[in-house]
N, C-alpha and C positions, 0 to 999 in steps of 0.2 A: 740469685745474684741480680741486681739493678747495674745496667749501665748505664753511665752518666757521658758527653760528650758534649765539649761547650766551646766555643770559638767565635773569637773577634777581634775586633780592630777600634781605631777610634771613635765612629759613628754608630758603630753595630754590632750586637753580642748573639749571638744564638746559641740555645741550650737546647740540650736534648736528651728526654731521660725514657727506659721503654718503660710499660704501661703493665707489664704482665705482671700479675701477684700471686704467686704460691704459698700454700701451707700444707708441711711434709710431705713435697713434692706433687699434689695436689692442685692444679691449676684450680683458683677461687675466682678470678675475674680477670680477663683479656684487655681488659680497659682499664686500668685503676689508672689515677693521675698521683704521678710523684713529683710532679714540679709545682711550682709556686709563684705569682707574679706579683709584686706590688711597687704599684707607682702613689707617692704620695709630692705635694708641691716641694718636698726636701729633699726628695729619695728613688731612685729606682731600681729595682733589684730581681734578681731572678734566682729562685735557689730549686735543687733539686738534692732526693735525697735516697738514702741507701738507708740500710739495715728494717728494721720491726715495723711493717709498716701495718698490720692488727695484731691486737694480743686479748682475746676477750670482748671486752667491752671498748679498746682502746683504741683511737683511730688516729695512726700521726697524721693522715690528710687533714681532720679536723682541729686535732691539738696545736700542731706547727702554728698554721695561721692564727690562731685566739693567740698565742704566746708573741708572734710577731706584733699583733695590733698592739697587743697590750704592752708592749716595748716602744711602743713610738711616743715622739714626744706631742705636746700639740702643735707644733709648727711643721708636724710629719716627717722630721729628723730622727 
């Protein structure tokens, strides 16, 4: 299970997601990053995320982000 806790105001957001990654109860890495930051001149956002986070070959640390880029526009909207 990932917890997620995020909180703010008008000036300021903090997100906060933990790091530990299991597979069948299995601790695989103490560290893993499940949040995401991106500042573009149009946008800033912070997302963090829950469920599959390897399946194989598949790594939503790396996929999330290429799907995010590839969703902006060129003005970084």
């Amino acid at each position: 299970m990932t917890l997620i806790v995020a909180a703010g105001n008008a000036q300021y957001v903090v997100l906060v997601s933990d790091r530990r990654l299991t597979a069948n109860g299995i601790l695989r890495d103490d560290e893993a990053n499940k949040a995401i930051t991106l500042w573009t001149p149009g946008a800033r956002l912070g997302i963090a995320y829950t469920g599959l986070a390897e399946l194989g070959s598949f790594r939503t640390a790396e996929w999330l982000p290429a799907r995010l880029q590839s969703a902006l526009q060129p003005n970084g909207a």
